[in-house]
C-alpha positions in Angstrom: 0.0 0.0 0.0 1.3 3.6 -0.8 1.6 5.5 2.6 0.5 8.3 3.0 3.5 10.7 3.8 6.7 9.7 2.1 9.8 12.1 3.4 12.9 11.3 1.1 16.3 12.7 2.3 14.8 15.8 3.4 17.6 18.4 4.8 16.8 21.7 5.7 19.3 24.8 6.5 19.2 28.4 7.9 21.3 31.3 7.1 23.8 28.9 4.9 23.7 25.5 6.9 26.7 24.4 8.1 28.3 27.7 6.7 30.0 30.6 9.9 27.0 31.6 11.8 24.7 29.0 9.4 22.1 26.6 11.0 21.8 22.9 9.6 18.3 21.7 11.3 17.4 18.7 9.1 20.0 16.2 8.1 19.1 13.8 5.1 15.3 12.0 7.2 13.2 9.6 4.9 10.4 8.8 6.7 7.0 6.5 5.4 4.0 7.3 7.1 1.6 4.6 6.4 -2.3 5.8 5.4 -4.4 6.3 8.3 -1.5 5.6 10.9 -1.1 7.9 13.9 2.5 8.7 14.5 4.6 10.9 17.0 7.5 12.3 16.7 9.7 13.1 19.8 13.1 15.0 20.5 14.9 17.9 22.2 13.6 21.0 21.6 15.9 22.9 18.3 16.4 18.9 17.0 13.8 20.2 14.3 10.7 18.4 14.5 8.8 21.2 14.2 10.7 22.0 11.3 10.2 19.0 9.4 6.2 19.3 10.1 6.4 22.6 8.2 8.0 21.2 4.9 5.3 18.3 5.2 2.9 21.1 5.4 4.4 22.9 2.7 5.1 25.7 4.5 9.1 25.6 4.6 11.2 25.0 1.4 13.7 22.2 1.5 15.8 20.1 0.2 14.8 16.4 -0.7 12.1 14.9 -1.6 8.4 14.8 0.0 5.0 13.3 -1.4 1.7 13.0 0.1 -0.1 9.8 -1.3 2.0 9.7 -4.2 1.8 13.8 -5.2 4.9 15.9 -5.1 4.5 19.0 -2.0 5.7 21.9 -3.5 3.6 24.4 -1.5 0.6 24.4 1.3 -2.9 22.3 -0.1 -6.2 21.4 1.0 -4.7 17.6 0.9 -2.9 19.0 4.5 -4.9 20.6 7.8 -2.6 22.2 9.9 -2.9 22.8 13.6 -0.8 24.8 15.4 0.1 25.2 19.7 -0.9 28.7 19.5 -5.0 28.0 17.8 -4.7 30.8 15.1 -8.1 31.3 15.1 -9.4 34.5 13.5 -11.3 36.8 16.6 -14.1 38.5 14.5 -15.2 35.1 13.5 -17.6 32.8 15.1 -16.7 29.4 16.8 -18.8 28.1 13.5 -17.1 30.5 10.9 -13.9 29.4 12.1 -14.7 25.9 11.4 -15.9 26.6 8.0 -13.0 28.9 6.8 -11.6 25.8 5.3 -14.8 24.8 3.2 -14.9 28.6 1.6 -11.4 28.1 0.3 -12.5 24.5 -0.7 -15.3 26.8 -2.5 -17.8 24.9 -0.9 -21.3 26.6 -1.7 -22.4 28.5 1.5 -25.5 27.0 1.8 -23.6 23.7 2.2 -20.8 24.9 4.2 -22.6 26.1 7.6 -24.5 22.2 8.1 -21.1 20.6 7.6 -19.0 23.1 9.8 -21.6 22.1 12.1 -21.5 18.3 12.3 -17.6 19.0 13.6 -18.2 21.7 16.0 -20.3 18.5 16.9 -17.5 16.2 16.5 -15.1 17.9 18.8 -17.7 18.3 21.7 -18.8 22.2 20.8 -22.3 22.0 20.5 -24.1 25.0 21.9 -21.0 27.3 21.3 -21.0 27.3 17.4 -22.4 31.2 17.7 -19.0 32.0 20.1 -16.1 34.1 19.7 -12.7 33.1 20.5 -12.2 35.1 23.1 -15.7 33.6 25.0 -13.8 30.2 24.9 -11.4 29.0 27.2 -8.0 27.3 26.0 -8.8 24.1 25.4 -11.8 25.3 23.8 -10.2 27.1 21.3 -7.7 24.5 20.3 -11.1 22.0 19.8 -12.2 24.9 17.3 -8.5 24.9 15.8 -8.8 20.5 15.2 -12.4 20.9 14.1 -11.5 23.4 11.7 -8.2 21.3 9.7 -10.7 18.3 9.9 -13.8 19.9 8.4 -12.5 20.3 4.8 -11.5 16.7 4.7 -7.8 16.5 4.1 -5.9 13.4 3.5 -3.5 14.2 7.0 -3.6 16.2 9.7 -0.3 17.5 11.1 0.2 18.5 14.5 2.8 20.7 15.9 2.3 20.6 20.0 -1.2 21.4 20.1 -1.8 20.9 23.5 1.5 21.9 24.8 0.1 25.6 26.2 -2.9 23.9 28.4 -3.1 22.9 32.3 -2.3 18.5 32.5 -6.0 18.2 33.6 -7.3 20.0 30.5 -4.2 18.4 28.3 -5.4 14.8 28.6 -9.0 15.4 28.4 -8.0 16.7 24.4 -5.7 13.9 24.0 -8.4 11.5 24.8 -10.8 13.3 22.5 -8.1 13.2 19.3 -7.9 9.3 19.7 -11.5 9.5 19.3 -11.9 11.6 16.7 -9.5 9.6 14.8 -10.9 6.8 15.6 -14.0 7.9 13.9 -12.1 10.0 10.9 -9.8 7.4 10.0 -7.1 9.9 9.2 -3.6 10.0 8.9 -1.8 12.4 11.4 1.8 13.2 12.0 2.0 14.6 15.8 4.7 16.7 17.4 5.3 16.6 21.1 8.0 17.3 23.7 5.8 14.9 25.7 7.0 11.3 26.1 4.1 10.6 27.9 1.7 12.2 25.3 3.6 10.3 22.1 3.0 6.7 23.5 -0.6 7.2 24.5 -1.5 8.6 21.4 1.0 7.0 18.7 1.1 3.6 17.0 5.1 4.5 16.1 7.8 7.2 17.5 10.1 8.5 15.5 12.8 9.9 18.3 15.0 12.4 16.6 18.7 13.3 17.3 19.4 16.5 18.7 20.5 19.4 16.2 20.9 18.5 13.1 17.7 16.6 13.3 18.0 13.1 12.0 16.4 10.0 13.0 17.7 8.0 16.0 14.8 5.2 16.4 11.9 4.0 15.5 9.7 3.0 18.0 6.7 0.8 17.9 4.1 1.5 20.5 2.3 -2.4 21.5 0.0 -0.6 23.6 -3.8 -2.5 23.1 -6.7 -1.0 21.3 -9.0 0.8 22.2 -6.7 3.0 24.3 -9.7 5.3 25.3 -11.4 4.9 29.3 -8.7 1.9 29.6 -5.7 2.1 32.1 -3.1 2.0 29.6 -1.2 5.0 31.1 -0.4 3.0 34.3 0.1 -0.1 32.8 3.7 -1.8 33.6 4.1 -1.9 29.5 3.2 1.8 29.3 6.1 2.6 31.8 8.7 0.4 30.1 8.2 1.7 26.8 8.7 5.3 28.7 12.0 4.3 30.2 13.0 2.8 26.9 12.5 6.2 25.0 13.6 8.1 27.7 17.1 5.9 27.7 16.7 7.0 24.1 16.2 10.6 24.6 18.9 11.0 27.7 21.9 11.8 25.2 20.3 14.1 22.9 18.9 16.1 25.6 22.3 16.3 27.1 23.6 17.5 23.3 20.7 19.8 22.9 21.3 21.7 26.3 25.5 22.0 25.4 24.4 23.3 21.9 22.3 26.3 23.4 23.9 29.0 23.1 23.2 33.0 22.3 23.6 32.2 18.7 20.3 29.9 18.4 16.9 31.9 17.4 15.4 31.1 20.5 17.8 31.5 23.5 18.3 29.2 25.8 15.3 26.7 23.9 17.8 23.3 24.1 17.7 23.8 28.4 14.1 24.9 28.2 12.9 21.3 26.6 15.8 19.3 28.6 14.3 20.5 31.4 10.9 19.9 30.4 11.6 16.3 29.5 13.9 15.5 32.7 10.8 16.5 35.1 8.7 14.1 32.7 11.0 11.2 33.9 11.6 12.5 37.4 
């Protein structure tokens, strides 16, 4: 079967690559993603992950190749819904006009388009706040809006860059609960960002765990975790927690590399500690 996302020697540089004062992020990944598979990938924070979502998105040039079932990506497409940590949702539109933003780019007649916004404001637990605006919803709230909104003009794959990184834990696994769900029901392909080792095996079927900068792959790692996953007590299962000290061994020496390449030169200061940090209290 073709999968669905097909990364071919993808590299990507900044400012020259390995050039003075250059940036290599991406070093020669191929990556399958098979169609309808759920897959995480993990790593220190600068290791670009986030980088390599963006040129599956179509969003960041780079060098390689990269095909989504079997079509070259040479820019952003409705094949693609994107969501993003920070929502993006547009403030002088409703809860249900955000939804359907997607379907009037599709050109989807606007007699159709308010009827299917509404069966995923539906979808993503919404109902009776479709005439809201952003700023009525709380966080979590507004990040449901974000995933009904890439899901509601039907793409092929959603791709998902820490989406829930910004909420309280409580709040947090509540939404991770309700994506299993919803792709349960939808059947699609997503590729899923995450500082979280936690997050990535109760979500994932695989792990990719990246190297710190420049990003490559380290391992692959399959997640034997049973089906369903949602109400069960996977998360304090004995396999759970050795598949989290197995990544975790995993992840120990690229955290260590990521916090001594920080340095005043990096576009975010001080990011590589931020993210060690993050994942050591994870493990603590």
């Amino acid at each position: 079967m073709q999968p669905s996302i097909d990364i071919r020697n993808v590299s990507k540089s900044y400012g020259g690559g390995t050039a003075p004062g250059g940036l290599l992020a991406l070093d020669d990944v191929s990556l399958q993603v098979g169609q309808r598979e759920f897959l995480a990938i993990l790593g220190p924070s600068g290791c670009g992950k986030s980088t390599l979502l963006h040129v599956v998105a179509g969003l960041t040039p780079a060098r390689g190749e990269l095909l989504v079932h079997g079509k070259n990506v040479t820019g952003p497409g409705l094949d693609r819904g994107v969501v993003f940590q920070d929502y993006a949702l547009f403030p002088w539109r409703t809860v249900l006009d955000n939804v359907a933003f997607g379907l009037e780019m599709k050109k989807v007649p606007r007699h159709m388009r308010a009827a299917w916004a509404y069966k995923y404001v539906i979808l993503v637990g919404l109902a009776g706040f479709e005439d809201r605006y952003p700023a009525q919803l709380s966080g979590g709230m507004k990040q449901r809006v974000a995933i009904a909104r890439a899901l509601a003009f039907d793409p092929e794959v959603l791709l998902m860059d820490e989406p829930f990184a910004a909420l309280d834990a409580q709040t947090r696994e509540i939404l991770q609960t309700e994506l299993l769900r919803i792709w349960e029901q939808t059947s699609k392909t997503i590729l899923f960002v995450t500082h979280s080792i936690d997050e990535a095996i109760y979500l994932a079927q695989r792990v990719v765990v990246m190297t710190a900068r420049p990003g490559r792959i380290k391992q692959i790692v399959d997640i034997d975790l049973p089906w369903p996953r949602v109400d069960s007590d996977v998360r304090s299962s004995r396999p759970f927690a050795l598949l989290r000290h197995r990544i975790w061994e995993l992840l120990a020496e690229e955290v260590e590399r990521a916090q001594q390449l920080a340095s005043p030169r990096d576009p975010v200061p001080g990011r590589g500690q931020v993210a060690a940090d993050a994942v050591a209290q994870e493990v603590v």
